[in-house]
N, C-alpha and C positions, 0 to 999 in steps of 0.2 A: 532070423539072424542075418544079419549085415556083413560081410567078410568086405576087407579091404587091404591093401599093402599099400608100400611107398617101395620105391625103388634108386637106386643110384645111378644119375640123368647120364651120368659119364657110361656107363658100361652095360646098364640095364639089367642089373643083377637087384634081385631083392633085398631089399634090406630091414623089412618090418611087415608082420602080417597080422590081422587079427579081428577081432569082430568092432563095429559101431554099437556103441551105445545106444541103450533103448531109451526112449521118456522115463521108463521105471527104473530104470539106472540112472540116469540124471537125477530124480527122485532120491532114490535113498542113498545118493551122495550129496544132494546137500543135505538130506536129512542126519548123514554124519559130521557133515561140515556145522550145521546148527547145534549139535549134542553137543561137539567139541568145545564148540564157543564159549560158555562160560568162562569155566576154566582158565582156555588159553588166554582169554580177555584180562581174567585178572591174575594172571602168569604175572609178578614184577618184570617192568619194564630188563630190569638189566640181568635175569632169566631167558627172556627172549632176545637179547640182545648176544647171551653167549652160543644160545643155536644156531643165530643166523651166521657168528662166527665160525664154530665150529662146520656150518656150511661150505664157508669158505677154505677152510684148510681144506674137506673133502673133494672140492674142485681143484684146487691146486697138488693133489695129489695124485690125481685124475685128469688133470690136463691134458696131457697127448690123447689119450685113448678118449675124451669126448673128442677131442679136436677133430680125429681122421671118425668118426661117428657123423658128425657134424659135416665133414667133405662128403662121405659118403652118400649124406640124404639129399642134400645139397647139392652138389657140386661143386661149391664154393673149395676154392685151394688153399692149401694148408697153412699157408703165410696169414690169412682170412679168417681162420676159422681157428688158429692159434690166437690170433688177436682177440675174438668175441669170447673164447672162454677165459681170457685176461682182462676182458672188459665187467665180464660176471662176478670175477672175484672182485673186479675193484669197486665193483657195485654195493659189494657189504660195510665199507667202510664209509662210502659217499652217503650212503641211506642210512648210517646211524646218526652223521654229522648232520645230516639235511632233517632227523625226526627230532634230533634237540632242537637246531635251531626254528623249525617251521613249524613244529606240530609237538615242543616240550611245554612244560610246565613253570609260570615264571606267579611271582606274586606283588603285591607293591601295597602300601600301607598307605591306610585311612586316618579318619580321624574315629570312627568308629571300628577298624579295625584290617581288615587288607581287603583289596580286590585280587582275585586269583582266576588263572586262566590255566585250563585243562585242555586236554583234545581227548575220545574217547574213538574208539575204533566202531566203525557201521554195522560190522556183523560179517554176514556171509557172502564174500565177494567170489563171480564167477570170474577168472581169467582165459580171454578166447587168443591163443597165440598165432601170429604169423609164419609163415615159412622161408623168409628171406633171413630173417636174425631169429630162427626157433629157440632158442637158447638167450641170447642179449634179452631181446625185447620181455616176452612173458618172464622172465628173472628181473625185469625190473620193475614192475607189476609185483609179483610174489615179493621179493624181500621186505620194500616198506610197507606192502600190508601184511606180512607177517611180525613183523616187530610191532607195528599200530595196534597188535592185539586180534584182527582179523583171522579168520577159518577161511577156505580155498578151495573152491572145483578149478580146476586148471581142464580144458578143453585144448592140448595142441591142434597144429592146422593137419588135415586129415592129408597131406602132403608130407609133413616131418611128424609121424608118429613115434617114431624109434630117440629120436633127442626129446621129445617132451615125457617119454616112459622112463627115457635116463635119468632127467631132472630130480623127476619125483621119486626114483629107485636112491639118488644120493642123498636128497633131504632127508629121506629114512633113518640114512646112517647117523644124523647129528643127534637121533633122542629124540627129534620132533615130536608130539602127542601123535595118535592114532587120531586121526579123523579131521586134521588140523588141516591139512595137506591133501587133497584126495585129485584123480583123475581121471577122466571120461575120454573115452574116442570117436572119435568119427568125423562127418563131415558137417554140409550146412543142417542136415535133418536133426543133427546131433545138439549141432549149436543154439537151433532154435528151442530146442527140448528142454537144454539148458536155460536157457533166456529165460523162458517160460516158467519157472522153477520160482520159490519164494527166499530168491536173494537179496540182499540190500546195495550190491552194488555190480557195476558190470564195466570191466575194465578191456578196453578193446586196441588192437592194432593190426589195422588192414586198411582194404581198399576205401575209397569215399562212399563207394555204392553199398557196401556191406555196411558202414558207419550209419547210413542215413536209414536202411531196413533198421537197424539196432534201435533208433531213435525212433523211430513211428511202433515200433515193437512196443518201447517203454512208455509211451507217450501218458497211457494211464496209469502210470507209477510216480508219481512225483517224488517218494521218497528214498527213491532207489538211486544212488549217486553213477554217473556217468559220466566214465572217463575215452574220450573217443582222439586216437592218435591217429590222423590217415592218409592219404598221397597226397601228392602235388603233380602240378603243374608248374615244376620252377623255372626259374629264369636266370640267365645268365650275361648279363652285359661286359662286356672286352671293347677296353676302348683303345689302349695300344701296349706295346709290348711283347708282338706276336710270335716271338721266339719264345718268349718265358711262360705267355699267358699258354700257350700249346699243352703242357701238360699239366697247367689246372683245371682248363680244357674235360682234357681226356681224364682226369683223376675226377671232377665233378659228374661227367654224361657216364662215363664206363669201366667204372669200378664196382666190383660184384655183377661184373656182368651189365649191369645196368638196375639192378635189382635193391634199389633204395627207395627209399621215399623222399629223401630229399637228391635225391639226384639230377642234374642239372637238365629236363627236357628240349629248353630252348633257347638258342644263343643269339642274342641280339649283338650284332655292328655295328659297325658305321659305314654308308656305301663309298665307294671309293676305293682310295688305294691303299689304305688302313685296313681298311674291314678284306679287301682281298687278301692282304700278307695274311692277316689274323687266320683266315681261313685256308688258306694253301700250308700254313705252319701245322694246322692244326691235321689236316688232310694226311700231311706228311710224315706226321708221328705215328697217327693211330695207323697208317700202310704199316708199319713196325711191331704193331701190338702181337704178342705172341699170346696164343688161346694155348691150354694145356688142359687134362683130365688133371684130376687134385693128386694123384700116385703117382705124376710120371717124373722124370726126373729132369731138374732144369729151372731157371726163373721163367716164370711166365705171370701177365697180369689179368687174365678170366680164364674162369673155368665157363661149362656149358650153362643155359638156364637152368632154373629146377626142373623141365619137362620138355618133353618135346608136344606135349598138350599146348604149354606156354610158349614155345617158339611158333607154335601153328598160330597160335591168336595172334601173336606180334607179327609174325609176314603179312597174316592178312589184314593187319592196322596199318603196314607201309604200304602194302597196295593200294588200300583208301588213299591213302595220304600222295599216293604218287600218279593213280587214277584223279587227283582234285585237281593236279597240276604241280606236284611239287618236284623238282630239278633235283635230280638224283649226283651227287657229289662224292661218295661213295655205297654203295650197294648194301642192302642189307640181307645175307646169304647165309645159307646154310656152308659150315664148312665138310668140306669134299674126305673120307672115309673115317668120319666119327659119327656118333648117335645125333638123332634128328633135334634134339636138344642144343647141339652148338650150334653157335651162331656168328656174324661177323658184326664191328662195329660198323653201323651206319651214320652217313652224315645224308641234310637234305636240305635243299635251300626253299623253303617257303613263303620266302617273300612276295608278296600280296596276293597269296592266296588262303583262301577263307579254310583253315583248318578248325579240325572240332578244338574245345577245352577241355583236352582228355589226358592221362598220364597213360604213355604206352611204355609198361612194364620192361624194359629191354635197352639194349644199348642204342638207342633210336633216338639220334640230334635233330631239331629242327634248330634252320639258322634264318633268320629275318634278320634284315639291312634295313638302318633307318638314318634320316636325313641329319640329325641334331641330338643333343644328348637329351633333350627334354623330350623329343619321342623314344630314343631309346625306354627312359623310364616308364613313358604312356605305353610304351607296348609290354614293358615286365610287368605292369601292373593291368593287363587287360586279359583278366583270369578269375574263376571265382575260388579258386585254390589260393592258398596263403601260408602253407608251410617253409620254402625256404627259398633265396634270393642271393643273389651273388654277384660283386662288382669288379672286375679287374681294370685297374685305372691309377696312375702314378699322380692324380691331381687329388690333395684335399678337397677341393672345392666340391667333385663331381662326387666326390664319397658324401659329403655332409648332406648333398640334396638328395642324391639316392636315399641315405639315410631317413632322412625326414618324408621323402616320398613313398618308401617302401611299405606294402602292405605283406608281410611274413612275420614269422615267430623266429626265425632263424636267418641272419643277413650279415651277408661276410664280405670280405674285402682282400682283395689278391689272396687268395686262398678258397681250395673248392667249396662248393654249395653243400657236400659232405658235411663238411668239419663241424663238431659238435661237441662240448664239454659234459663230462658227467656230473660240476659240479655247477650249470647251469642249466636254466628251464629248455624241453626240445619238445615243441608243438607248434600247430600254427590256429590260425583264424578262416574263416568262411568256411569251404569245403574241404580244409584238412584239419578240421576237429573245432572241438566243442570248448573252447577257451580253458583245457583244463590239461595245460602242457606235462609231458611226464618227466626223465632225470631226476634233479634236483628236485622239483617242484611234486615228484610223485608223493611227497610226504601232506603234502594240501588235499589230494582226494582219499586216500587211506583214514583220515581221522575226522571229527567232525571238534569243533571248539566249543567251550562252555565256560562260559564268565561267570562270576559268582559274587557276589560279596556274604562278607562273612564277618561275623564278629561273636567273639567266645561266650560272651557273657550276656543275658537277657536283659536289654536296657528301656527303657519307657519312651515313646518318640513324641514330641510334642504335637498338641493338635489343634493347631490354632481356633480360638472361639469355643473350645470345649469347654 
């Protein structure tokens, strides 16, 4: 037996302990997951449609007390983590409107009688959740495969075990079938156990490197659908503006800490006296940034990382970064009498120096100055990451070629690299996933389509020359 906790980064008190899953417990949970399937598969659509409502009030009932559950595993502050269990509920209504229109049932008449178009659910989808949104992300995975008719191993990240036992402790309370819903713990041993397992789909959100293991994992499964959501390496271009662009700035690199995936890694300029204000504006807000634990009392806009495991890996990615030659513009520190886990915003100036193509998890800017706006672009785009991209710029012109030039799934304009609708698609291309964007669009991997024709009556077809 496996024993493991998670802890609260802020204070270092325990907040969840318990054993990892064995392979033979990944086993006879999807072997419950596969029992259930029938059934729930052909549950009427607007039967599953009232559970996953009924979900909803149980989170809206529930709100505060996931919310400060969710600070606690986290660190994430409660302004933060108020929002993501607001985001969960609003998830139930988005993915009923997104499985009519994406993934309903429509018909259109022949001359022999209709063509009709069906979607039918895969079966038994394992769900592997992340620790940055425990709660958002895997809740958006689970509801439209549960309406699609889909059964569920939910594997949370072996970091937030305590909001992924939450989860599936409140889906309980809706009726949901026995077996429909199921949950496993533990870490990568766990996850691979799970992989391993005879499910039909594998729906994932983490890093690239975990994306790409998943993908050689399944390689000899073709018919196992594969929904891979994962980091970037975004970009940011500020072309002027440098009082206003400052706290898009700081809302795109350092919000959650830095702990997004589309969050803003690297800030392109322009050299000169432009790109200096941009960055002395930008130097001089984030000196202002106020760090807090999620309980204390006060506005503040980060809390600590989720670990001080994860703040050790991030100091030692700005040493690389600052050992290759990179011009330190602000420091990236631990702050001085709180757990090893807080950290400070950093800013870095890497201009022409040869940095890797990596996402360093953390409030960690790199800024590159470039000569013209048409390298500004050749440099956002000299990445094999393709998640999200972002322009601050008062000219049409330079938005339309960004536009057409940008390689992301996600590409915003005077507003952060953040901003994300739920009732449009949020993925990207190359090494941030596998063209199979989630939100809105999580209704396209949930169901598979089947066209039909049909006609009531048994009619004789002609055959020519017979």
């Amino acid at each position: 037996m496996t024993l493991f906790r998670s802890i609260d980064p802020a204070s270092g008190a325990t907040v969840w302990e318990g054993a990892a899953a064995t392979p033979a417990e990944c086993e006879a949970a999807v072997a419950r997951a596969r029992a259930a399937l029938p059934a729930w598969r052909n549950t009427p659509l607007e039967d599953r449609i009232a559970v996953v409502r009924r979900y909803a009030e149980v989170l809206e009932a529930d709100r505060e007390a996931f919310a400060a559950l969710l600070s606690r595993e986290t660190g994430k502050l409660l302004w933060e983590t108020r929002a993501e269990v607001g985001s969960m509920i609003g998830k139930v209504a988005v993915s009923i409107a997104a499985q009519a229109e994406r993934a309903g049932e429509r018909a259109s008449e022949t001359a022999f009688g209709r063509a009709v178009l069906r979607h039918r659910a895969h079966g038994v989808m394992a769900v592997l959740g992340p620790y940055n949104f425990p709660g958002h992300l895997p809740n958006g995975h689970i509801v439209p495969a549960l309406l699609a008719g889909n059964t569920i191993v939910f594997k949370p990240s072996e970091v937030t075990p305590a909001v992924g036992a939450h989860m599936v402790a409140l889906w309980e309370k809706t009726g949901l079938p026995a077996g429909v819903l199921n949950c496993v713990q533990g870490a990568r041993e766990t996850g691979e156990a799970l992989v391993a397992c005879d499910i039909d789909g594998l729906l994932f959100t983490g890093s690239a490197g975990a994306g790409a293991a998943l993908k050689r994992a399944t390689i000899d499964r073709p018919h196992l659908i594969l929904a891979l959501e994962l980091g970037g390496n975004n970009p940011l271009i500020v072309w002027d503006s440098p009082e206003e662009a400052a706290s898009i700035i700081v809302h795109s690199a350092f919000v959650t800490t830095g702990q997004r995936c589309s969050c803003a890694r690297r800030l392109i300029v322009p050299q000169g006296a432009m790109g200096d204000a941009i960055v002395d504006a930008l130097d001089a807000l984030t000196a202002r940034i106020r760090i807090a634990a999620w309980d204390e009392e006060g506005d503040a806009f980060m809390g600590p990382l989720v670990s001080a495991a994860a703040a050790s890996g991030a100091h030692a990615a700005v040493d690389r970064l600052v050992a290759a030659g990179a011009r330190t513009i602000r420091p990236f520190e631990r702050v001085a009498g709180r757990s090893d886990a807080f950290v400070t915003s950093s800013i870095l100036d890497v201009t022409g120096v040869p940095v890797p193509d990596a996402e360093v998890f953390a409030p960690v800017l790199q800024v590159t100055r470039v000569p013209d706006f048409q390298a500004a672009i050749t440099a956002a785009n000299a990445t094999a990451f393709g998640l999200s991209a972002g322009l601050v710029s008062s000219d049409p012109a330079q938005w339309q070629a960004f536009l057409d030039a940008s390689r992301a799934g996600i590409v915003n304009r005077n507003r952060p690299t953040t901003g994300a609708a739920a009732n449009m698609p949020f993925g990207g291309l190359g090494a941030s996933g596998n063209h199979r964007p989630s939100a809105y669009y999580a209704a396209d991997y949930c169901a598979y389509p089947i066209g039909s024709f049909e006609a009531d009556a048994v009619q004789p077809l002609p055959v020519p020359g017979a």
